[in-house]
C-alpha positions in Angstrom: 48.7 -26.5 -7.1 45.8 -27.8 -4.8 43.8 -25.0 -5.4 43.8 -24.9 -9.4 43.1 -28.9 -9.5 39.9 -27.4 -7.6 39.5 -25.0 -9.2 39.8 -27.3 -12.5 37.4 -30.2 -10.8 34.3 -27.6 -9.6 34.5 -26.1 -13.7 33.4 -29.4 -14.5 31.1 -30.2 -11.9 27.2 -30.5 -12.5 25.9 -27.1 -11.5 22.2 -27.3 -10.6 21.1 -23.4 -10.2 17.8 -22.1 -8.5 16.0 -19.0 -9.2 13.7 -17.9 -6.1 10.9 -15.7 -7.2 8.1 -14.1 -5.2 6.1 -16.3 -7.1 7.8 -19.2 -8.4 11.1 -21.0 -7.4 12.2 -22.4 -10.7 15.5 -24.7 -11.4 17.9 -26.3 -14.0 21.5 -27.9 -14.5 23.8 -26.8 -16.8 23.8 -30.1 -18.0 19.9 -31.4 -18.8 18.9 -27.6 -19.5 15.5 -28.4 -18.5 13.3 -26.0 -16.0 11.5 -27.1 -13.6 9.4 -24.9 -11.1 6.8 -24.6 -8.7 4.7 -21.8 -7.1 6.7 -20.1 -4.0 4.4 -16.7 -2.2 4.3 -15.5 0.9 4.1 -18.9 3.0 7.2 -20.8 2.0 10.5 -21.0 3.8 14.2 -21.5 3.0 13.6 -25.1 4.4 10.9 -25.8 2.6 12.0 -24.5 -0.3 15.3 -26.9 0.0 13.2 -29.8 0.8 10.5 -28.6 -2.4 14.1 -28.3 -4.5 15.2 -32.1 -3.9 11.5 -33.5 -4.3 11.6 -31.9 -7.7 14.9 -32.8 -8.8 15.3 -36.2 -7.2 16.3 -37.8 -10.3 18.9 -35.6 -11.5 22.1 -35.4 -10.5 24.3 -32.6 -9.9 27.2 -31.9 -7.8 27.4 -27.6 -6.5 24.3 -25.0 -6.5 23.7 -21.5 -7.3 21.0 -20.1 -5.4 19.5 -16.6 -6.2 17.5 -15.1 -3.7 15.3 -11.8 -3.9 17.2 -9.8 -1.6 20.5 -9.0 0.2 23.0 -11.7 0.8 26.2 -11.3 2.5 28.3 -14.6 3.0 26.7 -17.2 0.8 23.4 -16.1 3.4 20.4 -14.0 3.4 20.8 -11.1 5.3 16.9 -10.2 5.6 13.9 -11.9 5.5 12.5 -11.3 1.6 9.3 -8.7 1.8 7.5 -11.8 -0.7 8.2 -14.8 1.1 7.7 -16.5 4.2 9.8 -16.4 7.0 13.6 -18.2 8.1 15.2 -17.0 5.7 18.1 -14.6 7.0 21.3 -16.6 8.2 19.9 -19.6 6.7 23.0 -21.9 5.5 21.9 -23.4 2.0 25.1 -25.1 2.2 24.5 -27.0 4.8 20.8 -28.1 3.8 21.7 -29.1 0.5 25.5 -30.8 1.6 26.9 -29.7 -1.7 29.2 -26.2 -2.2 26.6 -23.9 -2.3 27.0 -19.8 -3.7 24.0 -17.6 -2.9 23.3 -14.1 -4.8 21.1 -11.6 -5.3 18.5 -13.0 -7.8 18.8 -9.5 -9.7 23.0 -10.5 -9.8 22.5 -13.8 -11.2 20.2 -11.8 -13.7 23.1 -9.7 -14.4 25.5 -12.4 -14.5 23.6 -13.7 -17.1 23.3 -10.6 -19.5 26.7 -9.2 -18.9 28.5 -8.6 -21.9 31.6 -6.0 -20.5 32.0 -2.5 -19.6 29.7 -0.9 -17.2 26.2 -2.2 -17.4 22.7 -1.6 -15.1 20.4 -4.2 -14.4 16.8 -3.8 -13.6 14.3 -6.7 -12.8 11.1 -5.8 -13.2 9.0 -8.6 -11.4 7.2 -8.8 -7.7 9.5 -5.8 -6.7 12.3 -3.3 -8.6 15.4 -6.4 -8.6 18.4 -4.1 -9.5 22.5 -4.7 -10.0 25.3 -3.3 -11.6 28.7 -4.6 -13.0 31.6 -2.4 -13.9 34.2 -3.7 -15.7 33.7 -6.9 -14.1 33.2 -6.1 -10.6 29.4 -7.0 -9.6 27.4 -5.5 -7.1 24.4 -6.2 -5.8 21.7 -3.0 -5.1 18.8 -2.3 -3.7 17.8 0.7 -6.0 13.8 -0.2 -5.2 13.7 0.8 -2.0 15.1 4.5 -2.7 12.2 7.6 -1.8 10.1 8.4 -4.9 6.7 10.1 -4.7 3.7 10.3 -2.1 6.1 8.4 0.3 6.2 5.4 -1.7 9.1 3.9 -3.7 10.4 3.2 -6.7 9.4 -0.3 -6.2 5.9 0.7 -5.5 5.5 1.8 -8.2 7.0 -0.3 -11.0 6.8 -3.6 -9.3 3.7 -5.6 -9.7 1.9 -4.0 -7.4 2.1 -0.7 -8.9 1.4 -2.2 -12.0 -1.7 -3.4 -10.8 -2.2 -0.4 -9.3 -1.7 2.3 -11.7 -2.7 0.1 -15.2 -0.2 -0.5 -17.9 -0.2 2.8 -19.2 0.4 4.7 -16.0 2.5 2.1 -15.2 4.8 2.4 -18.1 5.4 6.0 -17.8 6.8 5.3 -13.9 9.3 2.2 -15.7 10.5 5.1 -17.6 10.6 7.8 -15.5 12.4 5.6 -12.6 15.1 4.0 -15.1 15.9 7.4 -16.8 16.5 8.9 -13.3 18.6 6.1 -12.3 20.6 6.7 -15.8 21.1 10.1 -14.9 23.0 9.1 -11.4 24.4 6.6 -12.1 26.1 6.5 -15.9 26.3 3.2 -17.4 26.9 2.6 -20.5 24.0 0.2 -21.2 20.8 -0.8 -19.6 19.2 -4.2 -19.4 15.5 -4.9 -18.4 14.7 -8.4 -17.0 12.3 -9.6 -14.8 8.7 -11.3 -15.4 7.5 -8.2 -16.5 9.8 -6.4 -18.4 7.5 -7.7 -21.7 4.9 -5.4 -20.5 6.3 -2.0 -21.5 5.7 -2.6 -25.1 8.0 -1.3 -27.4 12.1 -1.5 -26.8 12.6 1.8 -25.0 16.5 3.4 -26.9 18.1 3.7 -23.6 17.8 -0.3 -22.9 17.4 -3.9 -24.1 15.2 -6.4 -22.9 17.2 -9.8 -21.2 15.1 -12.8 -20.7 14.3 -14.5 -17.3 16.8 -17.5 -18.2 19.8 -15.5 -18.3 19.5 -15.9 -14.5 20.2 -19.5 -15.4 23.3 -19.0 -17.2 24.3 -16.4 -14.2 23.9 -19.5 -12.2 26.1 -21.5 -13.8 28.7 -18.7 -14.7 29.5 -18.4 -10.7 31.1 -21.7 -10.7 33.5 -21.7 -13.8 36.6 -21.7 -13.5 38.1 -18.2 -13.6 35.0 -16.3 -14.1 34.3 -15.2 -10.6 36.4 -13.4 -8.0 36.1 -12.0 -4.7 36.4 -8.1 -5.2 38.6 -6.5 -2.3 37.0 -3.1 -3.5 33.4 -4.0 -2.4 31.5 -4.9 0.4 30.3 -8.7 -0.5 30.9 -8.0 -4.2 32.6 -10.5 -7.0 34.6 -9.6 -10.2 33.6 -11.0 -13.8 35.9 -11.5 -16.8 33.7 -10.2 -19.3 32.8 -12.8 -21.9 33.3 -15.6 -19.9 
């Protein structure tokens, strides 16, 4: 009985969610639906990051937060230091620094949160780096598909995350987007694809095998984390949650 009047009191509670880019650190409420942001890159910290977050939203008000962070998280904490960002980020307890109940993700998760719509789905985030995720039949789990061996001892992320973009020019670069997601396809069958990410409006026209999501579904991942019954621990998976779809 405790638990579900908890349950029912954090599904009405303010949720203020933060999406940490390599480049920007942007963040809302569920409530006031406006963005706010400012620049992140390779010099900023978790703590000043929180500190940034609190400066920027002084005058709202919100009561839990959703943080999604650009790399593994086990624990509500950052496993490894991001390959954008500056350093102290691993271990670092978000919960503590902001004293609110705090749930932290892999940004490309919350992404995925956001564009889930049932069955079994692959998320790609095409931004800074490869951001990749997949849910099946609810259960979500984070991946790190960017780092897997591609060609010339480089990775799929080096070649269709910005850097490779910059690299290779849009063209070039286009062919690796769809060379890399119709390999990933192949191994690992889902049923749909969704592309997300800053720069997932760069590879022109809608490829057949996948839709385009929109960088604010991340936002509505956020807050979907803290309703009530939408999100479950998974025994099945290592640091995974469960979805209802829909919700």
């Amino acid at each position: 009985m405790k638990k579900k009047k908890e349950r029912k009191r954090r599904s009405r509670s303010t949720v203020l969610t933060i999406d940490v880019g390599g480049s920007h650190v942007k963040v809302m409420t569920d409530k006031g639906r406006t963005k706010r942001e400012f620049s992140s890159g390779p010099h900023l910290s978790a703590k000043r990051m929180v500190k940034k977050v609190k400066e920027l939203t002084k005058d709202w008000s919100y009561d839990v937060v959703s943080v999604g962070y650009p790399g593994p998280v086990i624990r509500n904490r950052p496993l490894a230091e991001p390959h954008n960002l500056g350093p102290g980020w691993a271990g670092f307890d978000f919960e503590k620094a902001f004293g609110r109940p705090t749930k932290v993700v892999n940004d490309a998760l919350m992404q995925a949160l956001g564009n889930y719509e049932g069955g079994k789905m692959l998320f790609l985030g095409l931004g800074t780096g490869l951001g990749s995720a997949m849910i099946v039949d609810g259960v979500l789990e984070p991946m790190e598909l960017g780092h897997l061996p591609y060609r010339k001892g480089k990775t799929f992320e080096d070649f269709v995350g910005a850097a490779g973009l910059k690299h290779l020019g849009k063209i070039k670069w286009r062919r690796s987007v769809d060379d890399v997601v119709k390999r990933l396809i192949a191994a690992l069958e889902p049923e749909y694809v969704v592309l997300g990410g800053g720069n997932a409006h760069k590879i022109g026209k809608q490829p057949p095998y996948a839709r385009l999501g929109t960088n604010d579904k991340a936002f509505k991942g956020g807050f979907r984390l803290w309703q009530d019954g939408a999100t479950k621990r998974s025994e099945h998976t290592v640091g995974g949650q469960e979805l209802r779809a829909g919700s």
